[in-house]
KERORO-865225 format. One line per 10 residues: their letters; for each residue y, x, z of C-alpha. Coordinates in nm, 2 decimals, padded with zeros to 4 digits. Each point is the difference from the previous one (the first is absolute). Layout:
BEGIN
a = Y:X:Z | ...
***
This chain:
BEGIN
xxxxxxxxxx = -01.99:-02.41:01.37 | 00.10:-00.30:-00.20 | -00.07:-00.17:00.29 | 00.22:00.15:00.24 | 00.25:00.03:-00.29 | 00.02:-00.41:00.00 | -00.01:-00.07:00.34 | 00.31:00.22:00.04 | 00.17:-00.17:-00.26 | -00.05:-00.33:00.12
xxxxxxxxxx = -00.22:-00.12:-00.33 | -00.35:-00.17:00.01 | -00.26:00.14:00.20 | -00.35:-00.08:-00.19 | -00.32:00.14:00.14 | -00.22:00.08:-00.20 | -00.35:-00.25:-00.03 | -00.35:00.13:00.02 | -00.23:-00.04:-00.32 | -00.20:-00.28:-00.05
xxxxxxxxxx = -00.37:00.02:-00.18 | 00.20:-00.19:-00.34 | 00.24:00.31:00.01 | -00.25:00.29:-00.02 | -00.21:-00.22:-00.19 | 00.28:-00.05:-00.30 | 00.13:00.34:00.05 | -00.36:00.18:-00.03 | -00.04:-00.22:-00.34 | 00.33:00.13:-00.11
xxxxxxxxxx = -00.12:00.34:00.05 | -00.33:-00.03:-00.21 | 00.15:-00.23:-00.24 | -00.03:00.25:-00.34 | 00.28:00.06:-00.23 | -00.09:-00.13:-00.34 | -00.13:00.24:-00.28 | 00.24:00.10:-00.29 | -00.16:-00.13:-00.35 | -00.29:00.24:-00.05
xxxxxxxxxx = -00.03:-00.10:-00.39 | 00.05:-00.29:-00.22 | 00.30:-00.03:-00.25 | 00.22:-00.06:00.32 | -00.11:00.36:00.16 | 00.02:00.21:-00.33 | 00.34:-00.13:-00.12 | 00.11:00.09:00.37 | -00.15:00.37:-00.01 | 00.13:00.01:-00.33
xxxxxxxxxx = 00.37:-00.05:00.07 | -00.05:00.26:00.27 | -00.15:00.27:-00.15 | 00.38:-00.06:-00.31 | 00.19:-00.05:00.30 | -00.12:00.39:00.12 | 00.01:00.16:-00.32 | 00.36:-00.15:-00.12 | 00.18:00.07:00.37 | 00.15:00.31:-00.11
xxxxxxxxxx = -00.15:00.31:00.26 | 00.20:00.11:00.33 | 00.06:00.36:00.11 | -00.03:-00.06:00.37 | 00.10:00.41:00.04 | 00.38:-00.12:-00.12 | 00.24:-00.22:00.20 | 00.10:-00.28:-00.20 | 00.30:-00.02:-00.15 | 00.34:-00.10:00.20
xxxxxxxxxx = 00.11:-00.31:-00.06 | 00.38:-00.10:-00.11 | 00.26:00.10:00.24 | 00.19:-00.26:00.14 | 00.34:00.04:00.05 | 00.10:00.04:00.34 | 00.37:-00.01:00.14 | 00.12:00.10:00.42 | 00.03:-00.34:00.19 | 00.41:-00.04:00.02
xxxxxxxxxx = 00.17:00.10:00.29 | 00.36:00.04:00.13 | 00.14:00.34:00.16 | 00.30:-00.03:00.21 | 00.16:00.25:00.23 | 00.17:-00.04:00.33 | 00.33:00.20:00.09 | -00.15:00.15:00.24 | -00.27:00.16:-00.23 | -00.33:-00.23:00.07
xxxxxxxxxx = -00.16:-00.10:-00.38 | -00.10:-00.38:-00.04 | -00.30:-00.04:-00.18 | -00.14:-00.35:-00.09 | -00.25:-00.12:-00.24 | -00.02:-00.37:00.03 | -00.38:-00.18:-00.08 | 00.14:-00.37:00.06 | -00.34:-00.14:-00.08 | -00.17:00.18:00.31
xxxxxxxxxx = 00.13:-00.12:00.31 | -00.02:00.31:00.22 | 00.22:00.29:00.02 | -00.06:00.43:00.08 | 00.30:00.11:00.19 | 00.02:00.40:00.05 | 00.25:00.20:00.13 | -00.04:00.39:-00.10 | 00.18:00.27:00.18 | 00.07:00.38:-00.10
xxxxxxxxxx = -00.21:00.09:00.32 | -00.35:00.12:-00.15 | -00.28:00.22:00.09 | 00.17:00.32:-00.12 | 00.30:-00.03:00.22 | -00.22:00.09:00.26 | 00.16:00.32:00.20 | -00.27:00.29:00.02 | -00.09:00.05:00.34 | -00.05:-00.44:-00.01
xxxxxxxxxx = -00.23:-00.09:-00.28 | -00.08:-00.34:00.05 | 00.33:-00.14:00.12 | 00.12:-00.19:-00.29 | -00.35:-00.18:-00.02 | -00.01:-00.09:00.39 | 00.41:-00.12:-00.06 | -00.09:-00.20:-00.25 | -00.30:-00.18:00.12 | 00.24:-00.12:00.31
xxxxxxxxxx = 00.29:-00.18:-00.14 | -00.20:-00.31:-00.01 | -00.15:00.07:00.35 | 00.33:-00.15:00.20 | 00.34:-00.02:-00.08 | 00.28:-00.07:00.24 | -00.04:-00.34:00.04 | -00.34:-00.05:-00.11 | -00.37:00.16:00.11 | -00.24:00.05:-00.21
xxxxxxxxxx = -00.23:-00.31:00.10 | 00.33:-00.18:-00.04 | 00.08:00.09:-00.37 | -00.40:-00.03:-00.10 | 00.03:-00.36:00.19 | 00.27:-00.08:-00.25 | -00.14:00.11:-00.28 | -00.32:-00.16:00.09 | 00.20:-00.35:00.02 | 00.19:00.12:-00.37
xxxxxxxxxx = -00.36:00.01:-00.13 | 00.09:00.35:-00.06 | -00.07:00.36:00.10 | 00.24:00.31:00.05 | -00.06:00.37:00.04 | 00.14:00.32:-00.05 | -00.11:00.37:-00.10 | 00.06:00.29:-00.22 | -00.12:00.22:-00.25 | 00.13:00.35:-00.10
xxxxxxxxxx = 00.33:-00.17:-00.22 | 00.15:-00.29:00.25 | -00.05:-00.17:00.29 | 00.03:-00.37:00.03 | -00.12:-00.38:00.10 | -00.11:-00.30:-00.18 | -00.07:-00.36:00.05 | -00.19:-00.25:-00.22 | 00.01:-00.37:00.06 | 00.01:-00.35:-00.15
xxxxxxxxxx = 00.34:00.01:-00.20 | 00.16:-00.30:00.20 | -00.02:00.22:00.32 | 00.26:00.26:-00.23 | 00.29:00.06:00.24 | -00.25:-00.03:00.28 | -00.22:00.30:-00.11 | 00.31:00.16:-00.13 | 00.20:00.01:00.39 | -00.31:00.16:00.13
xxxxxxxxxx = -00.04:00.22:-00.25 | 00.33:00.10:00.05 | -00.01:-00.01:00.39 | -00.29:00.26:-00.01 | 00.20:00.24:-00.24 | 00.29:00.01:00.14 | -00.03:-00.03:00.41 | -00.34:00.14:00.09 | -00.06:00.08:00.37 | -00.28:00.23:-00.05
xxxxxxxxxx = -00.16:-00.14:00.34 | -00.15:00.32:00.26 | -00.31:-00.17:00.00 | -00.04:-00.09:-00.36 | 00.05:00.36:-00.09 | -00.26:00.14:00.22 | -00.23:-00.26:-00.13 | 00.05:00.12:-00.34 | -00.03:00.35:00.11 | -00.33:-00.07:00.14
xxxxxxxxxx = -00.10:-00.22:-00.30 | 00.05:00.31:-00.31 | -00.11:00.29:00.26 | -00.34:-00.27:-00.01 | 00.08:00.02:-00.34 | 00.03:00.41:-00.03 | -00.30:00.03:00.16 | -00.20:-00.25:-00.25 | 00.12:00.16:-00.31 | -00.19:00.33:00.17
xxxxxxxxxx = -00.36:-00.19:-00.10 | 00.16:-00.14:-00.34 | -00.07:00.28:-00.32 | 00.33:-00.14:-00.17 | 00.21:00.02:00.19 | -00.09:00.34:00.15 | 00.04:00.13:-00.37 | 00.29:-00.15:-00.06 | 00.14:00.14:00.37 | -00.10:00.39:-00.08
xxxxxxxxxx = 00.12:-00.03:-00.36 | 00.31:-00.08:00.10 | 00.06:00.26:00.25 | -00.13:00.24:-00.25 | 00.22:-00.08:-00.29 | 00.35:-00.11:00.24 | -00.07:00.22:00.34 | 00.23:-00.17:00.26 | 00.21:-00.17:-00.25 | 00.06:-00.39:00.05
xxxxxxxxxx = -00.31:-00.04:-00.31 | -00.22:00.21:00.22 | -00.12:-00.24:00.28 | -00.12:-00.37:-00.02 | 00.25:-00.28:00.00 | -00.11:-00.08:00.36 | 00.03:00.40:00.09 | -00.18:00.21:00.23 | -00.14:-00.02:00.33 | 00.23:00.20:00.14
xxxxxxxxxx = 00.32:-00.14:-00.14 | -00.12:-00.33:00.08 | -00.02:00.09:00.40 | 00.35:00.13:-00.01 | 00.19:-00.25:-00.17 | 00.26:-00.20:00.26 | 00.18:-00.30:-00.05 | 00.32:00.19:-00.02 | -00.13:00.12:-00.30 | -00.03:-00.29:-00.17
xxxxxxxxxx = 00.29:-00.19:00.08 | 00.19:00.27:-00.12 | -00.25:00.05:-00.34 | 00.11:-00.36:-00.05 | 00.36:00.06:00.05 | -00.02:00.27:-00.22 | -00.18:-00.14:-00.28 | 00.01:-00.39:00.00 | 00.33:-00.11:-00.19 | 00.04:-00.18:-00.27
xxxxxxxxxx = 00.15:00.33:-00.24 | -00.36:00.03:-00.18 | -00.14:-00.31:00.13 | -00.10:-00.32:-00.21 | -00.12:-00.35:00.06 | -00.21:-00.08:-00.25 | -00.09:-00.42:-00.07 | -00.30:-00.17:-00.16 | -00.12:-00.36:-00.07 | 00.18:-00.30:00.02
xxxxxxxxxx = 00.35:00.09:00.12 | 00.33:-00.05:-00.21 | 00.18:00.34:-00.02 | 00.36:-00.16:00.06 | -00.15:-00.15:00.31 | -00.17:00.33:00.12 | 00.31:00.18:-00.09 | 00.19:-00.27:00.22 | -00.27:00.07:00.33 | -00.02:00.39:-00.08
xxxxxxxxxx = 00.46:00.03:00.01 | -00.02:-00.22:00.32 | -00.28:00.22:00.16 | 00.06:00.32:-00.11 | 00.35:00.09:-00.11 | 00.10:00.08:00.30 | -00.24:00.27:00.06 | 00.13:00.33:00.00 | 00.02:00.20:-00.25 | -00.12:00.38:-00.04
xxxxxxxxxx = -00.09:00.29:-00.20 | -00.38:00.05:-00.19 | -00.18:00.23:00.23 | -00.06:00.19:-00.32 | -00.33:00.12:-00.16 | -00.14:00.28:00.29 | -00.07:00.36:-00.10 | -00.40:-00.06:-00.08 | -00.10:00.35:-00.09 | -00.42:00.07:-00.06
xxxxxxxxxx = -00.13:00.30:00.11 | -00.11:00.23:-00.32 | -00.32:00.07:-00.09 | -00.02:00.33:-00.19 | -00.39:-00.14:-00.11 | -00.27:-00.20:00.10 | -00.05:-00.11:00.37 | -00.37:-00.14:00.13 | 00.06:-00.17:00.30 | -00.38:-00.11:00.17
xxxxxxxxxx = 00.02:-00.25:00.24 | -00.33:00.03:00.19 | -00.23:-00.31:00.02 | -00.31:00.14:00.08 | -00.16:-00.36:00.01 | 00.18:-00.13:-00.35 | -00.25:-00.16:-00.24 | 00.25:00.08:-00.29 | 00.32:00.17:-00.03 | 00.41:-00.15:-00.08
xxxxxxxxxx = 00.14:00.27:-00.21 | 00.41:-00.05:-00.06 | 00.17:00.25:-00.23 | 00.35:00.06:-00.14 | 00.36:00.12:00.12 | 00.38:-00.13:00.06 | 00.12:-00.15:-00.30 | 00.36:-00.16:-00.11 | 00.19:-00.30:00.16 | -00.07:-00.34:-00.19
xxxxxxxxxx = 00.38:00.05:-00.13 | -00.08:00.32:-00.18 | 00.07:-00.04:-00.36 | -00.34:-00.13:-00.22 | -00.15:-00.25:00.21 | -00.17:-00.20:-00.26 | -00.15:00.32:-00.13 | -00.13:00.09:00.33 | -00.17:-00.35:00.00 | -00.15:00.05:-00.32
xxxxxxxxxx = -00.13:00.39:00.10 | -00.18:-00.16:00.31 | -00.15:-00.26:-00.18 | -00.19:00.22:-00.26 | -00.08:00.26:00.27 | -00.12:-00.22:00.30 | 00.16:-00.29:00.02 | -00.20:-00.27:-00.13 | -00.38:-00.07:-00.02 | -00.01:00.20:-00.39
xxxxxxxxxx = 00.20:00.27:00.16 | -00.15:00.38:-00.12 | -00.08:00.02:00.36 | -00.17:-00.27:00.03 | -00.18:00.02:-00.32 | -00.07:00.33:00.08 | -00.12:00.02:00.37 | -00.19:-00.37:00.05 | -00.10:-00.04:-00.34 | -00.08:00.36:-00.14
xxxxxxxxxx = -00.16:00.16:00.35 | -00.04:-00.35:00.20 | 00.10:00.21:00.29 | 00.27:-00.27:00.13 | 00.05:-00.39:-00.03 | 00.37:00.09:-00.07 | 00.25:00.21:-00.01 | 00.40:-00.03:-00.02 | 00.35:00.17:-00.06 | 00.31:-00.12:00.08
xxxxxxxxxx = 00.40:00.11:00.05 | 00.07:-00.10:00.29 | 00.35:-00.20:00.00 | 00.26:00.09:00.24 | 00.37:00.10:00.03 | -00.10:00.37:00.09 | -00.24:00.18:-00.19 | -00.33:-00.16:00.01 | -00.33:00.09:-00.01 | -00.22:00.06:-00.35
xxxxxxxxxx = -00.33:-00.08:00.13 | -00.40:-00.02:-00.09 | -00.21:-00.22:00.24 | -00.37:-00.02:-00.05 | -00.31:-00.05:00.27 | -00.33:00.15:-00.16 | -00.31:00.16:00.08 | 00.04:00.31:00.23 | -00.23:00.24:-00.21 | 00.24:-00.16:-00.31
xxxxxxxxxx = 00.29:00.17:00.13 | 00.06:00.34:-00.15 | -00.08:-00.18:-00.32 | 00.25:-00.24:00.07 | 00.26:00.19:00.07 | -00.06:00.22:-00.30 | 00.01:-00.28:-00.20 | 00.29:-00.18:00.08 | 00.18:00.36:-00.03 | -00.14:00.05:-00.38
xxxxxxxxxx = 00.16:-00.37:-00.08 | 00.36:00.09:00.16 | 00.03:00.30:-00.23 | -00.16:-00.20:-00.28 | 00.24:-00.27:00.03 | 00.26:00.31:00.00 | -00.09:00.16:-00.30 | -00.16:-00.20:-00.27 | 00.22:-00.35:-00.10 | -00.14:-00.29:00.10
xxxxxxxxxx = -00.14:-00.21:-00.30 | 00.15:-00.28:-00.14 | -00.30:-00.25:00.09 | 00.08:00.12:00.38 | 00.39:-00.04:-00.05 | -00.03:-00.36:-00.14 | -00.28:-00.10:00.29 | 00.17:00.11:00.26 | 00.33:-00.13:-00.12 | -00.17:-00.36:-00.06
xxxxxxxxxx = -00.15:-00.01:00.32 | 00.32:00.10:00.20 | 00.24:-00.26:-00.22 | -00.31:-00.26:00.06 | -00.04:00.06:00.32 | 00.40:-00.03:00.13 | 00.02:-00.35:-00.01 | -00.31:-00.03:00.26 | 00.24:00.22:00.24 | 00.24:-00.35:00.02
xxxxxxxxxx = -00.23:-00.31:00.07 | 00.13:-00.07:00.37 | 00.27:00.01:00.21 | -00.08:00.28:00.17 | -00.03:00.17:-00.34 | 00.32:-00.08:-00.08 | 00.22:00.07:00.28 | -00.21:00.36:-00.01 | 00.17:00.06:-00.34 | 00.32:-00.08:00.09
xxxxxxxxxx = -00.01:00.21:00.30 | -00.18:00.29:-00.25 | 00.38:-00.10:-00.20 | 00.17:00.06:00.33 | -00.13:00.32:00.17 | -00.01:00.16:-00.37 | 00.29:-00.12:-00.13 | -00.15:-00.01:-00.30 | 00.26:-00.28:-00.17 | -00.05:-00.38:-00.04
xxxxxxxxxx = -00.11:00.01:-00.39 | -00.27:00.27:00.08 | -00.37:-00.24:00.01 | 00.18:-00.13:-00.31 | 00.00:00.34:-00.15 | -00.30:00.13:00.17 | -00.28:-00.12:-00.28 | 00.21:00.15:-00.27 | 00.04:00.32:00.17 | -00.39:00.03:00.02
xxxxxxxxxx = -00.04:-00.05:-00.35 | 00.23:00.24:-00.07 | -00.17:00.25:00.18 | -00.19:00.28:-00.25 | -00.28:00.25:00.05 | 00.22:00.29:-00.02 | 00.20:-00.14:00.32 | -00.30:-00.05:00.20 | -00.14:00.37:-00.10 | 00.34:00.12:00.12
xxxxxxxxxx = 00.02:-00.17:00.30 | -00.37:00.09:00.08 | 00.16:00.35:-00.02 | 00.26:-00.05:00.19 | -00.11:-00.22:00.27 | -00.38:00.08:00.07 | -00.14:00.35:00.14 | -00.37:00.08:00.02 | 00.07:00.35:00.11 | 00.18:-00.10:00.31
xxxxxxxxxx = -00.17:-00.31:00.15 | -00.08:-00.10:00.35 | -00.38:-00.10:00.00 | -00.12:-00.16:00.32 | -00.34:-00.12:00.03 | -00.14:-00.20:00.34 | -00.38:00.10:00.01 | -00.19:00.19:00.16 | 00.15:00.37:-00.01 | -00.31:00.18:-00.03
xxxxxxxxxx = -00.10:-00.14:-00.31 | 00.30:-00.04:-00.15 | 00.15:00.38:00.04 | -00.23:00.16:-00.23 | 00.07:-00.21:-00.27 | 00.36:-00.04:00.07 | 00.09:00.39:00.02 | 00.03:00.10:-00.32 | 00.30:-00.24:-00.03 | 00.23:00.16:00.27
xxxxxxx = 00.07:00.12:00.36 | -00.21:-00.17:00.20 | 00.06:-00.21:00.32 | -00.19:-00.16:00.22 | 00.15:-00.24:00.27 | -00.11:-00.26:00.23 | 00.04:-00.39:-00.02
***
């Protein structure tokens, strides 16, 4: 391999010599050569055992059944950045690293995943995958050729908040990257051809995700807690939707959605934000302005109690279990509380349900919670893939620590962990680029204010155990949870019964 590796590179080629008789002959006394002996007595030998044995009996003893000990906090401060905003409505971001030369450009539209119209789940993800596949002037090959020759790369997707496009390159290819970002956003062609070669691509896809426990859970959960609402299908849709879709309907998705009323360009690395400003007014001032679509009317289905979904898997050698219901939007009021709430329950490796589950009963390598952050109301979900004769007890489990976590405070050793760890942690969440121009878009889509990481560690310390035991209240249900387990159905349903109804549906 490191072969080929040179001669593609243009270095030295050296083949490698055969051994001569001298070789094996100096290697073989290498290997028998012995080791010499530590003192076996003498003065030398007994002053050394001595110092050893005071060495072990004044090292003072370690519990290895604690953690040790944080260490002192650092303090930790938001890199600066600059917020602008054009007449027509578009927020400027920049956050300038003038000691990296490369630079993240994105461009984030109000054109997410839950805009998605409900007879065409789907649409939003397949629009947003093409605006870099052919603009009006460009084709796709032509805009990856360029980017190739910037020493950069472009693309463009979505997720359920905002659609968008970014380009990364070296930082002396700025206005470059920047016209071709810019070119993709605003005149895409959506080519004929490019969109049935997408369509063919995530129907490939669909039909993957059939073999895949994950995401199979994660698909029959959602329809169970959001029915045919936007939050009830995958990003990429369903089969169905996907075969309908025409290019009509994206060009006009676009012209319905993409504007720059809710939009942002967000900047990273080394770029000046006066000469950013400068390319973004000469680019993009003159783009029409319009409206916020608005948030959509995300309504979950009620559950009235408990719902076991079984996926059959007759062949499955274990079982993905996902349980929880719809949630609050990541605006709602008591965000850093929310954060905390997870992070005792099951969102870190010393969560309760982690402790309780893997280390307790061993019957998983992990399990986690999380509140899912979005505009609408997000999911409050449990994710865990254990033994298949584990899962009744699992489930039962996890239920017992939800109303735990309800009723009885949490204690003041779990408080302070879990707020350490999640203060500790933040500044991890900002060490690239990428990072960085993902918090400033999490600014953006929010609008959570410009001051807010500032305030964000004091707000977690703030937080106190009778906020998290009323939230818990408030926010988490054991008594009307979707549980969907992917497994096979004939073991699973007699342990999963007592819990609920009962279905059982196909892959």
């Amino acid at each position: 391999m490191a072969h080929h590796l040179l001669r593609r590179s243009g270095g030295p080629r050296h083949r490698p010599r055969a051994l001569r008789p001298a070789d094996r002959r100096g290697r073989a006394g290498l290997r028998r050569r012995p080791l010499p002996a530590p003192p076996a007595g003498g003065a030398d030998g007994d002053a050394r055992r001595r110092t050893l044995r005071e060495h072990a009996v004044s090292r003072p003893a370690v519990d290895r059944r604690r953690p040790p000990p944080p260490g002192v906090r650092r303090p930790f401060r938001f890199p600066p950045f600059a917020h602008r905003r054009l007449a027509n409505g578009l927020d400027l971001w920049v956050a300038p690293f003038p000691h990296l030369p490369l630079v993240d450009l994105e461009i984030v539209v109000d054109a997410g995943g839950q805009h998605a119209p409900r007879h065409r789940p789907g649409l939003p993800s397949l629009h947003g995958a093409l605006l870099s596949e052919g603009t009006e002037s460009l084709t796709a090959p032509q805009i990856a050729q360029r980017m190739e020759r910037l020493g950069g790369t472009l693309s463009s997707g979505v997720d359920w908040n905002v659609a968008g496009a970014s380009a990364s390159a070296l930082a002396v290819h700025l206005e470059a990257a920047f016209e071709l970002l810019v070119e993709v956003v605003r005149r895409p062609s959506f080519p004929a051809q490019e969109v049935e070669r997408l369509r063919r691509q995530r129907l490939a896809e669909l039909l993957r995700q059939r073999d895949q426990p994950r995401a199979l859970a994660e698909r029959h959960f959602a329809r169970t807690v959001y029915g045919d609402a936007p939050y009830g299908f995958p990003l990429l849709g369903s089969e169905a939707a996907l075969q309908a879709i025409e290019r009509p309907e994206i060009v006009d998705f676009y012209r319905r959605h993409v504007h720059p009323g809710g939009a942002a360009l967000v900047a990273t690395g080394d770029v000046d934000p006066e000469r950013l400003m400068a390319l973004a007014e000469a680019a993009l001032a003159d783009w029409p302005a319009a409206e916020p679509a608005g948030e959509p009317a995300i309504e979950p289905l009620v559950l009235e109690h408990n719902k076991v979904v079984l996926v059959d898997r007759p062949e499955a050698a274990q079982t993905q279990l996902k349980m929880g219901h719809a949630s609050v939007p990541r605006r709602h009021p008591g965000y850093p509380v929310r954060v905390l709430l997870n992070a005792i329950l099951g969102g870190s490796f010393i969560s309760r349900l982690n402790l309780n589950l893997r280390e307790r009963h061993g019957i998983t390598y992990g399990v986690r919670s999380s509140f899912v952050r979005r505009r609408g109301p997000g999911p409050f979900q449990i994710d865990s893939a254990l033994a298949t004769e584990a899962a009744g007890k699992a489930v039962r489990e996890i239920l017992a620590e939800v109303e735990r976590i309800r009723q009885e405070p949490v204690s003041a050793a779990e408080l302070d962990g879990a707020r350490g760890f999640m203060i500790d942690v933040f500044p991890y969440t900002v060490q690239t680029l990428n990072d960085v121009s993902q918090r400033l878009e999490d600014l953006s889509v929010y609008r959570l204010g410009d001051d807010y990481y500032e305030h964000f560690p004091a707000q977690l310390a703030d937080v106190s155990a009778a906020q998290i035991r009323d939230a818990a209240q408030r926010l988490l249900h054991p008594q009307r949870m979707a549980i969907v387990a992917v497994g096979p159905a004939a073991q699973l349903a007699p342990q999963l019964e007592p819990f609920g109804p009962l279905e059982i549906v196909s892959p």
